[in-house]
N, C-alpha and C positions, 0 to 999 in steps of 0.2 A: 452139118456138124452142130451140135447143139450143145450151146457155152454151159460151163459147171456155173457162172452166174453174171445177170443181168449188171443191167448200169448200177440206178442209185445215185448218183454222183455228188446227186444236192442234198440228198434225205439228211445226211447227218449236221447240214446247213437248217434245214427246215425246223427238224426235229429239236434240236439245240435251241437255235436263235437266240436274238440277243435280249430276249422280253423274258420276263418271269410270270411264271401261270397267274392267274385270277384265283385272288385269295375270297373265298367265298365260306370260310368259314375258320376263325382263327381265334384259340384261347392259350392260354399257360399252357394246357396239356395235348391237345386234337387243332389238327391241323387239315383243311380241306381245301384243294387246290379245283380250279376247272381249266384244263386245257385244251386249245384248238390251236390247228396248227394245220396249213394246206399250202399246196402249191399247183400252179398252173403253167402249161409248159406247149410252146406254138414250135414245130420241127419241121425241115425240109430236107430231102436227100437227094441229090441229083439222078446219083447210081442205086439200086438196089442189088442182094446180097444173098446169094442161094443157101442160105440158111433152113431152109421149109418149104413146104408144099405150096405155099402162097406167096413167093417170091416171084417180083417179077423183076426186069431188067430196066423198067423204066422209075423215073424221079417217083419217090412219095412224099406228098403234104399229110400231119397228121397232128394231132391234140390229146393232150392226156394231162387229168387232172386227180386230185385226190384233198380230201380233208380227214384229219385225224382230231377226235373227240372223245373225251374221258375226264373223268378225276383221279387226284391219289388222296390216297391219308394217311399220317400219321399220327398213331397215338404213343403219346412217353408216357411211360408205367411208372419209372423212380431211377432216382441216378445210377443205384446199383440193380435195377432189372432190364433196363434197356428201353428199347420203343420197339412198337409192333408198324408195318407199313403195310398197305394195297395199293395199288393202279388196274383201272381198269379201264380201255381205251376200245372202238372202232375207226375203222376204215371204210369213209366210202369212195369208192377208186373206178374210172372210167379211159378207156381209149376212144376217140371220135376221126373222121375223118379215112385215109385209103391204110390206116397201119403202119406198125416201124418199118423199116429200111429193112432190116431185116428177115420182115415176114412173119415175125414172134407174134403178132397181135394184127387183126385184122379189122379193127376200127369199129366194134361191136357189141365189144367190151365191158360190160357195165357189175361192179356187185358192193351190198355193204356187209359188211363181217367183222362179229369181235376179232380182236389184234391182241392188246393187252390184257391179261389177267392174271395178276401175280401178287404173292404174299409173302410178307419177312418178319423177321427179326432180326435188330440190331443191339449187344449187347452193350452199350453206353460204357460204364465204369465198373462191371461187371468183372471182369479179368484184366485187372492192371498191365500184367505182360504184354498182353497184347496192346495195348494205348486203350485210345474212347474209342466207340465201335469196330475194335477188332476183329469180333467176330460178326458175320453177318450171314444168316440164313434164309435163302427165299427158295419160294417153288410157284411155279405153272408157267402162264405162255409171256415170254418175256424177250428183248432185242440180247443177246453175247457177243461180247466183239473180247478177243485175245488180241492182245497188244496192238499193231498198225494195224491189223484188219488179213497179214499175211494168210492165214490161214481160216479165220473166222471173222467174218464182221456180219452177224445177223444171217438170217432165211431170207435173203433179197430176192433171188431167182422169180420175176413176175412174167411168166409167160401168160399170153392168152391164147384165141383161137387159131393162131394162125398152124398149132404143130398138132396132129395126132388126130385131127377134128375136131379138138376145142378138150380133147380128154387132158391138157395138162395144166388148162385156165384158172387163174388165182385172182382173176379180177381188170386184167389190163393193165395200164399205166406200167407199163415193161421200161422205159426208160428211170423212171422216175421211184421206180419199188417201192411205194409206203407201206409193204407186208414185210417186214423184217424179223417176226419175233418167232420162235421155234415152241413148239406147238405145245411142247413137255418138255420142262428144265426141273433140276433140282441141285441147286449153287449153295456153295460154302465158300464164303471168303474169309481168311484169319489174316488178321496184318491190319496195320493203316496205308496213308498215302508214301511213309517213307520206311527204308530198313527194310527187312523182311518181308516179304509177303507173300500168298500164295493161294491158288483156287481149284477146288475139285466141283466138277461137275459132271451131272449127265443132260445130253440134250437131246432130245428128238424132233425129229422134223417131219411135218406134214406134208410138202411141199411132193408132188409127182413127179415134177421134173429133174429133182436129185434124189428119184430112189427112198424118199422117206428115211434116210437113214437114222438109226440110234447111235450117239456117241460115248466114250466117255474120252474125259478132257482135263489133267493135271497141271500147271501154273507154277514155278516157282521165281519169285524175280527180287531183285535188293534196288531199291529207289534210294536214290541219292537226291540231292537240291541239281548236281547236274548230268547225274548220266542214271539210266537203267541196265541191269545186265539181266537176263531171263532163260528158263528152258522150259518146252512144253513139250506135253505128252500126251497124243491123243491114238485111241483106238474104235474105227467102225466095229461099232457091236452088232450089228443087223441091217438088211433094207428089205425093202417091200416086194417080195418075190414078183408082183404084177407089175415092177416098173425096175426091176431089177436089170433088164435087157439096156436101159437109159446107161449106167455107168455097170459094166456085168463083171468090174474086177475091185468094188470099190468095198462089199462085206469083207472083212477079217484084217482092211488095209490099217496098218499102224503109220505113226508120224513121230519123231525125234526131232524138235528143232531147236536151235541157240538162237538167241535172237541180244542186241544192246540197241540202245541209241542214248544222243547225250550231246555234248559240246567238249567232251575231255578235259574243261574248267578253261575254255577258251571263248568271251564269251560272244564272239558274233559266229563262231562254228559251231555248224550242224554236222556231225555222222551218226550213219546207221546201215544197221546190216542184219543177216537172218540169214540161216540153214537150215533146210530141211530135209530129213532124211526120211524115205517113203518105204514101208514094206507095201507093197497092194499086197489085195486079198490071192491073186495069182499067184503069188510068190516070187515078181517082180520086182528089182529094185528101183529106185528112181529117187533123184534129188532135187531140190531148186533153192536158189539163194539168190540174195542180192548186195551190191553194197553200195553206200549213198552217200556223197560229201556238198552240204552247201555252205553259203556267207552269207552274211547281212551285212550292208555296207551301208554302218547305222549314221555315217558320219553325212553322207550326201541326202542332199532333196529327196522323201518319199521312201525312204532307207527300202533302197532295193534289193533285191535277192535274186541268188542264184544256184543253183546246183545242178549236179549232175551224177545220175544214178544209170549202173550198170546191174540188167538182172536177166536170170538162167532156168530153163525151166525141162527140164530133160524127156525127150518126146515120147515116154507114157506117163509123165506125172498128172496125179491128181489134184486138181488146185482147191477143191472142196466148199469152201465156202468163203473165198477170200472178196475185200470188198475195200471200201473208200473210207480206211479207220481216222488217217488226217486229215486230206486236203483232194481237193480236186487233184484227179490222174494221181494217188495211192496208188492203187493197184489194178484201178478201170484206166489202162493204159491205153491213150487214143479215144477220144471222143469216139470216133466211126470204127476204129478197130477194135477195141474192146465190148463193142455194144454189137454190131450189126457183121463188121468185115472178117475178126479173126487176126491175130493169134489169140485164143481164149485162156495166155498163162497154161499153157501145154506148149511143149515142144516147138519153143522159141529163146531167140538170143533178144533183149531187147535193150537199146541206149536211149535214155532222156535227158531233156536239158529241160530246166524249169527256169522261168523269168518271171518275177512281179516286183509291182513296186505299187505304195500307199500314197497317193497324193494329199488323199486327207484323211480324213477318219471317215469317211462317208463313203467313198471310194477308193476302190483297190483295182489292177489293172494285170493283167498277165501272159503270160506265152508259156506252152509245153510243144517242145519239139520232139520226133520221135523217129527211131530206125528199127523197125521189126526183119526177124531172119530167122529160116525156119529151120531147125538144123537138120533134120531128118525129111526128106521131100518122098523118099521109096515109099511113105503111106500115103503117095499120094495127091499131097498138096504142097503147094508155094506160095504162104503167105506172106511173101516180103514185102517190104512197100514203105513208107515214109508219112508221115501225118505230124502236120502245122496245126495248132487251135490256139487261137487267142480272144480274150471273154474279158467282162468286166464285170466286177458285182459293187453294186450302189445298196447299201443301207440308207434307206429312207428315213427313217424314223426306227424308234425301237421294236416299232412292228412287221414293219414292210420289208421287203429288200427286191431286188430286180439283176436280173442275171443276162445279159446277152453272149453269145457263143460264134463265132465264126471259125470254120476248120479245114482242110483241106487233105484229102489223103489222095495218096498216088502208089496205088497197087504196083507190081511190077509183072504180074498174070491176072488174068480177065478168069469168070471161071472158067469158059473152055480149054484153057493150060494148068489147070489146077490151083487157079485162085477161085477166090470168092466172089467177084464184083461179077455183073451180068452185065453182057452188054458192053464189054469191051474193056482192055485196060488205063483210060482216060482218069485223067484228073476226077473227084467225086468234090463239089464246095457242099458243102452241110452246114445249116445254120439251125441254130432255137435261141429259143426265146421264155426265161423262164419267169415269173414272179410267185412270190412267195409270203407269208404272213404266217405271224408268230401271236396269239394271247394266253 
């Protein structure tokens, strides 16, 4: 079965960081930034995962790395014309060693390829109604992430050679996605950071392993200092008849969804939650939603945290392009299960408990627990099973950072019962090992 989308998990760790670009060229009006930004990532799987043609039932060791390299710029025009902006950024991206666990990539891997290339305008003081850059215009190949990531967080999907004979390949580094940006956009945002706001876009995607699809994509949401309330509107416009067999019900599918999150003016609560209402292109219904309550217990050592989120995904939904818009386990739920084992966010019940806590500012320390349950097994499969991971990430400096991972899942079918794991239904221990750099 082949996930609607890969890991990722750290990209938007990577991608961010805590460093600001290399100011390499900077006046009153023009602004030139040079960014580099990579990560490196050491994996072991005990089990492997019949995911592909190239799955096998024994452990794989494996290596995947990537650097991303570009400038932006900004020019201001005048207070009441705005500034104009570009970015333009590659990827060179590599798998090494036997491949995921999964079989997605077969350790072979290697490409470099523009990523970013996109151009705006920001209207400054332009249209008062609107605040300072209310309006913002951009177009070409750029990252979209709609609110957590429920539904869109970027083109992440990196398959390599291991599915189709290499025909769905974007370069490797299938855990780690540094191809996130969609191929053709053309974005309108009105609004600022609070009040009103709201975005039309269209996006298309090159990516073969989701069908290429064209979207379009509507945004309405009111930002408050503590809560958001939103709804989004999106419809597949089209996909790529030669890869249309990949998702064969996903042309014509519409999506309706509510989404909030916030603290309700409470201030160590976290809640949030999301619905989504699915027409597929069939003429299928289908929903999925979640809803999510944590605490910050700001008052003890390390102000630790805790939540726990229940979410539903009805077993023919489309999860489309959903991805890791917060934090580690968003929505790549399960280290091993979201990446390699299954449930892919289709036709699963799933419970999480999150635990971290800040010992200093340099290090952060954490646990995601996890119960998957497949509600519909007559297609087939029993992905039930359980998955521990607990990680720590160390900011070294404003450059560096360093990520260890330890996880454990426990299938409750091997796949000769219609799970996923080869090889029996035993305990799977998974480990990596990421570092990362930001200038």
């Amino acid at each position: 079965m082949l996930p609607t989308l890969a890991a990722g998990t750290v990209i938007s760790l990577a991608l961010s960081g805590n460093a600001s670009a290399l100011e390499i060229y900077d006046t009153a009006r023009t602004k030139i930034n040079l960014n580099v930004t990579g990560v490196a990532g050491v994996f072991h799987s005990q089990k492997g995962y019949a995911q592909s043609e190239t799955a096998e039932a024994k452990g794989r060791d494996w290596q995947e790395g990537f650097i991303k390299y570009g400038v932006d710029v900004t020019q201001a025009l005048s207070p009441t014309a705005g500034s104009l902006y570009a970015n333009v950024a590659w990827v060179s991206s590599a798998t090494w060693g036997q491949g995921d666990a999964g079989g997605f990539t077969t350790g072979d891997e290697r490409r470099t390829h523009i990523e970013d290339l996109a151009v705006g305008w920001k209207s400054g003081d332009l249209i008062p109604a609107l605040g300072r850059d209310g309006l913002d215009v951009s177009v070409g190949r750029q990252r979209i992430q709609v609110g957590d990531g429920f539904l869109i967080s970027g083109d992440s999907l990196n398959v390599g050679d291991g599915l189709l004979g290499g025909e769905l390949d974007r370069g490797g580094a299938y855990y780690l996605a540094p191809r996130q940006a969609f191929a053709r956009t053309a974005v309108v945002k009105l609004g600022g950071d609070s009040g009103w706001r709201g975005d039309l876009m269209w996006l298309e995607s090159d990516n073969p392993a989701q069908a290429k699809p064209a979207m379009a994509v509507g945004t309405l949401e009111h930002v408050s200092d503590d809560n958001t309330l939103g709804a989004t509107y999106l419809k597949v416009l089209d996909t790529d008849n030669d890869y249309a067999f990949l998702h064969p019900d996903r042309d014509g599918t519409k999506v309706y969804s509510l989404y909030g999150h916030g603290n309700a003016g409470v201030e160590n609560l976290f809640l949030s939650g999301q619905y989504a209402f699915q027409e597929k292109g069939n003429g299928a219904a289908e929903n999925a939603w979640y809803l999510e309550m944590g605490w910050t217990f700001d008052e003890l050592p390390g102000s630790p945290y805790a939540s726990y989120r229940f979410s539903r995904f009805s077993d023919g939904y489309d999860p489309l392009f959903y991805g890791n818009g917060r934090a580690l386990g968003t929505w790549f739920q399960g280290e091993v299960a979201a990446n390699y084992a299954g449930p892919f966010e289709t036709n699963a019940r799933i419970q999480q408990i999150t635990l971290s806590v800040t010992p200093t500012e340099q290090l952060s320390l954490g646990m995601l627990a996890y119960r998957f349950d497949t509600l519909d097994r007559d297609q087939g499969q029993n992905l039930d099973g359980n998955e521990i991971d607990l990680y720590a990430t160390w900011t070294i400096n404003d450059h560096w950072w360093v990520m260890p991972l330890v996880g454990r899942f426990d299938p409750d079918a091997s796949a000769s019962n219609g799970g996923s794991q080869l090889g029996g239904s035993g305990a799977n221990y998974y480990t990596q090992l990421l570092a990362g750099f930001n200038f």
